[in-house]
C-alpha positions as CSV (number, residue, x, y, z in Angstrom):
1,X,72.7,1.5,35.2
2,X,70.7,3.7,32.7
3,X,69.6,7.2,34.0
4,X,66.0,7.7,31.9
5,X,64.3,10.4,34.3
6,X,64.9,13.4,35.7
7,X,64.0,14.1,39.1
8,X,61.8,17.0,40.4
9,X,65.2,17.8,42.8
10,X,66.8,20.6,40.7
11,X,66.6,18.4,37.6
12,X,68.7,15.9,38.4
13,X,68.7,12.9,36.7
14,X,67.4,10.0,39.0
15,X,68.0,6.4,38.4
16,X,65.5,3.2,37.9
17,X,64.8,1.8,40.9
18,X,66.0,-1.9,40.8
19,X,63.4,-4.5,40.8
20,X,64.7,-6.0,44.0
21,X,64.7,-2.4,46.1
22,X,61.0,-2.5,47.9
23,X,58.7,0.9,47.3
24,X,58.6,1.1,51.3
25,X,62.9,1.5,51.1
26,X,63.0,3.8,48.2
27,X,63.8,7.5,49.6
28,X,64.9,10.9,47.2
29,X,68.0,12.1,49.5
30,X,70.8,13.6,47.2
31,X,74.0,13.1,49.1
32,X,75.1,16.5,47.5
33,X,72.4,18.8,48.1
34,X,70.5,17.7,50.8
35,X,67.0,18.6,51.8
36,X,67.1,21.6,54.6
37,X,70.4,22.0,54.2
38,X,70.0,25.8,54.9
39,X,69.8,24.9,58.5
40,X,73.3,22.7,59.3
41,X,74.9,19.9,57.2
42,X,74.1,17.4,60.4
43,X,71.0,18.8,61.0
44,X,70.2,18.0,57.1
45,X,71.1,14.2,57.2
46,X,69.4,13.9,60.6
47,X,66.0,14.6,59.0
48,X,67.0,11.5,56.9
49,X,67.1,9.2,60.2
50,X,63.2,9.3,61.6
51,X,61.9,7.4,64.1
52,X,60.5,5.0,61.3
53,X,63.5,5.5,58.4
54,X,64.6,1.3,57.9
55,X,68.5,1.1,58.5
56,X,68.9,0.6,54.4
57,X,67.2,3.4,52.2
58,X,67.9,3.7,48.4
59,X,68.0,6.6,46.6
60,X,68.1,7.0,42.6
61,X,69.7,10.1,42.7
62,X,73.2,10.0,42.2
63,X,73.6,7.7,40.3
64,X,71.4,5.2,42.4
65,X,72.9,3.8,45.8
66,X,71.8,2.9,49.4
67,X,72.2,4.6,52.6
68,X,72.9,3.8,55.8
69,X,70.9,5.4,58.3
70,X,71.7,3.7,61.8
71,X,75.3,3.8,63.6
72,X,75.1,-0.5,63.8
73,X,74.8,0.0,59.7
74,X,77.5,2.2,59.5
75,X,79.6,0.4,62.2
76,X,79.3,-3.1,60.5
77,X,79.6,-1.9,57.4
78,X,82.8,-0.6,57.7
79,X,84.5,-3.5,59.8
80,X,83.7,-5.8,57.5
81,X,85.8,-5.3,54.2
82,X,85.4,-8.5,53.2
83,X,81.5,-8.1,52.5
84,X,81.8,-4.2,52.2
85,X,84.8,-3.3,49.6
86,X,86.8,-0.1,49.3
87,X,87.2,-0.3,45.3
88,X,84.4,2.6,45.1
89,X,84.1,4.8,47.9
90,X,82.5,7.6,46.0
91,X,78.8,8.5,45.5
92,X,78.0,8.6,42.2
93,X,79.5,5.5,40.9
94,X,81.5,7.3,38.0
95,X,83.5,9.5,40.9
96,X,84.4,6.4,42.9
97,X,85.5,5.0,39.6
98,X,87.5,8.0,38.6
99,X,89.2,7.6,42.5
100,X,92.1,6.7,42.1
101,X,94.1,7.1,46.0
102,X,95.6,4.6,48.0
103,X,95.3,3.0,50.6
104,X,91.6,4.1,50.8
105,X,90.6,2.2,47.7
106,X,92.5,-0.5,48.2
107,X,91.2,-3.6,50.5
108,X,93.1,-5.7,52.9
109,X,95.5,-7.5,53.0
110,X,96.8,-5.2,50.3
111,X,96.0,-2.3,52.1
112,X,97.6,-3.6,55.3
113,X,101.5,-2.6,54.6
114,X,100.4,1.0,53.0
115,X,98.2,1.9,56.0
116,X,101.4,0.2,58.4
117,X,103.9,2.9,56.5
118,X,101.4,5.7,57.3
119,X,100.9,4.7,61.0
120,X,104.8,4.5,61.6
121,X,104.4,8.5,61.1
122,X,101.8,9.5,62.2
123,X,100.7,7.4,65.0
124,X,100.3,8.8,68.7
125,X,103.8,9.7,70.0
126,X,105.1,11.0,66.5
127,X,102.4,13.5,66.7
128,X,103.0,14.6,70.2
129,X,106.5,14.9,69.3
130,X,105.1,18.3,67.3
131,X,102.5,19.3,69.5
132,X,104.8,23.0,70.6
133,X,104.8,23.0,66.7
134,X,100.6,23.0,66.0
135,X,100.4,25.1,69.0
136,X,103.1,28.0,68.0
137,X,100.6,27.9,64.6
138,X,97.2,28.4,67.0
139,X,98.7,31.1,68.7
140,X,100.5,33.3,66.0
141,X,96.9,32.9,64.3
142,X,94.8,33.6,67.1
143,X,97.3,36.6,68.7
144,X,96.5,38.6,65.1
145,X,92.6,38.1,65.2
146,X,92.0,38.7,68.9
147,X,92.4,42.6,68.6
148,X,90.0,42.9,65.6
149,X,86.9,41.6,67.7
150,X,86.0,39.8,64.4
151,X,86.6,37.6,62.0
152,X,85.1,35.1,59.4
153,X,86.4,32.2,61.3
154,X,86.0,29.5,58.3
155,X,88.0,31.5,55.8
156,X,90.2,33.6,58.7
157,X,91.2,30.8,60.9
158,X,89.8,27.2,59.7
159,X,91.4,27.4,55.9
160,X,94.5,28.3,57.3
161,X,95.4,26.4,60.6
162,X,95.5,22.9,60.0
163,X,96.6,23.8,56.4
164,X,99.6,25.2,57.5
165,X,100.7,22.3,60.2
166,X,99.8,19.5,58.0
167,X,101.9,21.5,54.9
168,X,104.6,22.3,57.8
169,X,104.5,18.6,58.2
170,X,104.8,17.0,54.5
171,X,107.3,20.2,54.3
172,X,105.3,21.8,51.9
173,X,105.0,25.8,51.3
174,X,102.2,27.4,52.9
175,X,101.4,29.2,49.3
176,X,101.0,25.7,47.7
177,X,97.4,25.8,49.6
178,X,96.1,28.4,47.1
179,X,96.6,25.9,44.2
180,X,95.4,22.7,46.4
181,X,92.5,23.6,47.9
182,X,90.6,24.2,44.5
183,X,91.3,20.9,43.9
184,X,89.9,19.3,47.0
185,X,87.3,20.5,46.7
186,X,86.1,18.9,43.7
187,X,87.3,15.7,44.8
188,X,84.8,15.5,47.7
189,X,82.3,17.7,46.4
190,X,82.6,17.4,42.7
191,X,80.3,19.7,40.3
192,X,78.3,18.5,37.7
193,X,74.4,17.6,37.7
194,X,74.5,14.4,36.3
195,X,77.1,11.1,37.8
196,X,79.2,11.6,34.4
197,X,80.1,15.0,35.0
198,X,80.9,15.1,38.4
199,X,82.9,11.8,37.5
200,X,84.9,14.0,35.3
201,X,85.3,16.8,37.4
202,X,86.3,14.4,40.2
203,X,89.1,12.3,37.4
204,X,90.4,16.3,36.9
205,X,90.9,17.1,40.5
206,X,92.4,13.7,40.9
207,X,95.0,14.3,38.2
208,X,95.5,17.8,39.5
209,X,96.7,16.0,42.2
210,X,98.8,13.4,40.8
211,X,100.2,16.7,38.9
212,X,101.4,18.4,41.6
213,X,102.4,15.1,44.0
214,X,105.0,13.9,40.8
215,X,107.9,16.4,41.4
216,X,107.8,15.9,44.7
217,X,108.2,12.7,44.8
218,X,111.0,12.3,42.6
219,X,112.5,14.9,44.5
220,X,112.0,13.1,47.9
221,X,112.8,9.4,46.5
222,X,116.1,7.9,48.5
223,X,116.1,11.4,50.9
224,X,116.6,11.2,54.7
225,X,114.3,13.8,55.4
226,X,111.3,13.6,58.6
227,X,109.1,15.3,56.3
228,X,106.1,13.5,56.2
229,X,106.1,13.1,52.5
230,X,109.7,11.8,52.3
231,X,109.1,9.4,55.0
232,X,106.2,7.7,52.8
233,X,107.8,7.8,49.5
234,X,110.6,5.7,51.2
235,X,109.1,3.1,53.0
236,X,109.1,-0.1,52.0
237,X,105.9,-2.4,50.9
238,X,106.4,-6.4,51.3
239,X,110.3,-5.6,51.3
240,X,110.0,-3.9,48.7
241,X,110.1,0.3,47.3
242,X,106.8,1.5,47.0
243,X,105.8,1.0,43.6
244,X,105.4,4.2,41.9
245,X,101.5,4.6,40.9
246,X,101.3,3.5,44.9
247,X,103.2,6.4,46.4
248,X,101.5,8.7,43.7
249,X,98.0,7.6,44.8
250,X,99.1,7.6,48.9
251,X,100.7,11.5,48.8
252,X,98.0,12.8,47.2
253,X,95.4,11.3,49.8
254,X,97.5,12.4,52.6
255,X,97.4,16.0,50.5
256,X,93.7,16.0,50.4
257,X,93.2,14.5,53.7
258,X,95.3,17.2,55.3
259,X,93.5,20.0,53.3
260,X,89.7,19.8,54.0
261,X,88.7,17.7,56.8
262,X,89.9,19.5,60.1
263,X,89.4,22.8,58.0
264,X,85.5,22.0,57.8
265,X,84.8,20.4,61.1
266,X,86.5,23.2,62.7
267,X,84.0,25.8,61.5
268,X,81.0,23.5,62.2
269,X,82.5,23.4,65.7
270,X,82.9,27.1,65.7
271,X,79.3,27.7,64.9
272,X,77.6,25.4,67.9
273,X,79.9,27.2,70.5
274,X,79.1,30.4,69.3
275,X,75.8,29.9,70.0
276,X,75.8,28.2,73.1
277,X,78.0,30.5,75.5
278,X,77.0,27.7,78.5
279,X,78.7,25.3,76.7
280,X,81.7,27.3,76.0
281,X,81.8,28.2,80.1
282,X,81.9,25.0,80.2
283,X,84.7,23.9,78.4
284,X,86.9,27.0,80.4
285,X,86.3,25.7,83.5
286,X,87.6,22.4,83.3
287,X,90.7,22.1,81.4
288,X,90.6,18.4,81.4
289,X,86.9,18.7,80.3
290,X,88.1,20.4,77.5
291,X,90.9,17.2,76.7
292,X,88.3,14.8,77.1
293,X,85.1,16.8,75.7
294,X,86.8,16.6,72.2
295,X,85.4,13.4,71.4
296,X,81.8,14.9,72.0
297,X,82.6,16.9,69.4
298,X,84.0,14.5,67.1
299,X,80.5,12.7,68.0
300,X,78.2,15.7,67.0
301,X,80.0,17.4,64.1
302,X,81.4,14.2,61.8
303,X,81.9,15.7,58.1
304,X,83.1,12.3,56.1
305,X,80.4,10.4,54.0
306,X,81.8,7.5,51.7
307,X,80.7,4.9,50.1
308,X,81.4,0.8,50.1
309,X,80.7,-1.6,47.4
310,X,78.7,-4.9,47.7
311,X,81.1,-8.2,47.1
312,X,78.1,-10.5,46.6
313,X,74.3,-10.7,46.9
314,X,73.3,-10.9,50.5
315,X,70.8,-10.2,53.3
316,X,71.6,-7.1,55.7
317,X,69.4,-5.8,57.7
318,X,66.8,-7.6,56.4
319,X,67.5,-6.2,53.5
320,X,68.4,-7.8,49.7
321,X,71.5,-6.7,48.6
322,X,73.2,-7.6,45.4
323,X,76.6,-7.8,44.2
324,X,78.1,-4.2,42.5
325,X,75.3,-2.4,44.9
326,X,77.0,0.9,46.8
327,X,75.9,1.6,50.1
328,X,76.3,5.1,51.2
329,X,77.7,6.0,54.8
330,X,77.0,9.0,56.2
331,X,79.4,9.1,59.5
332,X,77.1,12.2,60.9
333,X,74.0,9.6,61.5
334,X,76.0,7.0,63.7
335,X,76.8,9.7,66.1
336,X,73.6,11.5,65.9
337,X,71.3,7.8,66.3
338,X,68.7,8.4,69.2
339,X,69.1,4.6,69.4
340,X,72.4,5.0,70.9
341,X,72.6,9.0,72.6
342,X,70.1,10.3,73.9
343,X,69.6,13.8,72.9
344,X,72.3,13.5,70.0
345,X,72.2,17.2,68.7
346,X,73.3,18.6,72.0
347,X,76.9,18.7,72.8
348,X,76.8,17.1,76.4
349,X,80.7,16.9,78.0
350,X,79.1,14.4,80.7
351,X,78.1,11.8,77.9
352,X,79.3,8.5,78.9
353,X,79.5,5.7,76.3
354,X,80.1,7.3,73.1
355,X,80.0,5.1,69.8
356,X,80.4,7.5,66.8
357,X,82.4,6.7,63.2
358,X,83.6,10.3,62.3
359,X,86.9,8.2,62.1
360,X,85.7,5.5,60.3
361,X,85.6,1.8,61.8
362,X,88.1,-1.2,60.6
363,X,90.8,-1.3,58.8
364,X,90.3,2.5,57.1
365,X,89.8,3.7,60.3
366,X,91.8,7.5,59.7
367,X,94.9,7.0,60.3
368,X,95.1,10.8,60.9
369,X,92.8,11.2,63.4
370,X,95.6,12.0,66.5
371,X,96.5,14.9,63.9
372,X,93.1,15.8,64.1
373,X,92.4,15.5,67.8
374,X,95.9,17.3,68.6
375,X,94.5,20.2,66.4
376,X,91.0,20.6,68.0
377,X,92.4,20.6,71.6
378,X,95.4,23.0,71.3
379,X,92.9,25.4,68.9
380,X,90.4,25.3,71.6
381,X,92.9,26.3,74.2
382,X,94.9,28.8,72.7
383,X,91.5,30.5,71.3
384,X,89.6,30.0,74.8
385,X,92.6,31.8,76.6
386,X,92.7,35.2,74.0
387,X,89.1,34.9,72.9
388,X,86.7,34.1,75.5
389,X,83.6,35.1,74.8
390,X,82.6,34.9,70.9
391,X,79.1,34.9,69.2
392,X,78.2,34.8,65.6
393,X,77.7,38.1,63.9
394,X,73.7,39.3,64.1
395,X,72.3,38.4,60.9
396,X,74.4,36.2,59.6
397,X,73.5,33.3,57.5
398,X,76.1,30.3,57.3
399,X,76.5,28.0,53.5
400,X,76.5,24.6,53.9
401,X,77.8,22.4,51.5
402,X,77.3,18.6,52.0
403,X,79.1,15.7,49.8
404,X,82.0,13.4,50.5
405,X,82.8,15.7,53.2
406,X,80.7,18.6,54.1
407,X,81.2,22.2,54.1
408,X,80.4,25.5,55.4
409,X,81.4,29.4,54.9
410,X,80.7,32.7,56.1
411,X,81.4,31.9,59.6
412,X,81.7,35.8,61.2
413,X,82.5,35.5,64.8
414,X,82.4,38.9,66.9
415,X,83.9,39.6,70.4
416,X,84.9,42.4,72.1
417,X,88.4,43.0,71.6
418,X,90.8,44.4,74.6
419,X,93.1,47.7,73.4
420,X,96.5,46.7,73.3
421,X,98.2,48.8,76.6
């Protein structure tokens, strides 16, 4: 598709509308710098979903894509890989291209054994088996902010906890982060202002990764380690040794998935609590409403948005669809849908019911996400027990960054901290 105009949205260059896509569906939403983003990264995409916004809006920013804007959209979309592919999941088109991980991009059934190797470790009971190990993390961390009676929680505490356990569990050094987490961050929120550069700057993040993950993995190949890393590179696909551009492609997802996901939903997490004391009471005086409230939270702050490409012309939604078409899903607007929760912005523990894809739905369905639930609970606890009582520094303003997954910094919490005896 030809870009031939520049839109009034900082200059960006803005697709032609195809001559199937209705006036009536046709909305300007960058993905990447969303309108009233100032005020929250959910808050942002929720001003996309109005009362009278159709499921399917396109946008010829970007490259020129749909988006879904109900949670059945979402939901059905991502169940059905059949109709709904994985070979681009990027917005714009030249990213997804340039992605080159596995098993996201791949579609069953040959993403079926990959995703199997990756459930074998990290599937429910293998992460409770280091549970005492993400919590020893939480509390060193915690134990050294609690007597300053501040920190900036995003760069403090977020960028560093679930960094270290998932580094601790590919057994990776902790200084490797520095190097990494440049790199993830232009693969979900590559810079550029047109679809080919952010293409390329997401193909040089992509190799960055590929760079680093290549040692490794020679080193690791035929090892008995539990490492998480060794335990990948030395399954076996279809009877077979993972074929090498296949354990390349699935060590650097696990690198990236491990290195900005739970980072950023912790800090959006952070920031609600902060300012809502009542529901922070709340949490303390239940310790299994705390357990069970972390899926209200996964509900309210989802940070993932990809992308799934049309297999052939269609109807959906009542909408015309055509083969190569990309349809953009951001997670945040199934679990914020009025359709479905009422009152969807506020963090309610006593929601019953709850339908949200900050996991993904299907087959991709995150095959981390016990990491990521194990993480949020013992962080909560350990934090709730030193820290009680937090608010967000007077003044502050927070940076949001939305894209493939969203971001935020300068988070600075403030409490009163107790003099050590």
């Amino acid at each position: 598709m030809d870009i031939d105009t520049l839109s009034p949205i900082a200059g960006k260059p803005r697709a032609p509308v195809p001559e199937y896509v209705p006036d009536a569906l046709v909305r300007e939403v960058d993905a990447y710098a969303l309108d009233g983003i100032e005020e929250g990264v959910q808050e942002a995409w929720k001003r996309v979903q109005q009362p009278d916004t159709p499921p399917l809006i396109w946008t010829p920013l970007t490259g020129g894509h749909w988006i879904a804007t109900r949670g059945a959209v979402i939901d059905e979309v991502y169940r059905n890989p059949d109709r709904f592919s994985s070979r681009v999941i990027w917005v714009p088109r030249e990213a997804g291209e340039a992605y080159d991980m596995v098993p996201t991009k791949l579609d069953p059934p040959e993403h079926t054994p990959y995703r199997k190797a990756i459930d074998k470790a990290l599937n429910l009971g293998e992460i409770r088996k280091i549970e005492d190990d993400i919590r020893a993390i939480a509390i060193e961390l915690i134990e050294e902010l609690a007597p300053r009676g501040q920190c900036d929680f995003a760069k403090d505490f977020a960028g560093i906890f679930p960094v270290k356990v998932f580094l601790a569990l590919a057994g990776l050094p902790i200084e490797d982060a520095a190097k990494l987490a440049p790199l993830a961050n232009e693969m979900t929120r590559p810079s550029g202002n047109t679809p080919e550069e952010q293409g390329r700057s997401l193909d040089a993040a992509n190799k960055g990764f590929f760079a680093y993950a290549i040692p490794i993995i020679e080193q690791r190949r035929g090892g008995s380690g539990t490492d998480l890393i060794t335990r990948m590179v030395n399954s076996e696909i279809n009877g077979q040794p993972m074929p090498e551009d296949k354990a390349l492609g699935l060590v650097s997802l696990l690198l990236l998935a491990g290195l900005d996901t739970v980072v950023n939903f912790l800090s959006f997490m952070m920031i609600y609590l902060a300012r809502h004391p009542e529901t922070v009471e709340e949490l303390k005086s239940d310790p299994m409403k705390l357990q069970r409230g972390a899926e209200e939270l996964f509900r309210r702050f989802a940070v993932v948005s990809d992308a799934r490409y049309v297999t052939h012309d269609m109807e959906f939604f009542g909408t015309q669809l055509r083969e190569g078409d990309l349809i953009f899903l951001p997670t945040a607007l199934h679990g914020l849908d009025d359709t479905i929760h009422e009152c969807p912005m506020k963090v309610d523990f006593s929601r019953r019911n709850l339908s949200h894809s900050t996991f993904a739905q299907g087959p991709h369905r995150c095959a981390g996400m016990h990491l990521a639930r194990m993480e949020v609970i013992v962080m909560l606890q350990e934090w709730l027990a030193r820290i009680p009582h937090f608010s967000l520094k007077e003044g502050s303003k927070q940076i949001y960054h939305s894209g493939i997954v969203a971001a935020v910094e300068n988070v600075p919490l403030v409490w009163e901290s107790k003099s050590p005896a």
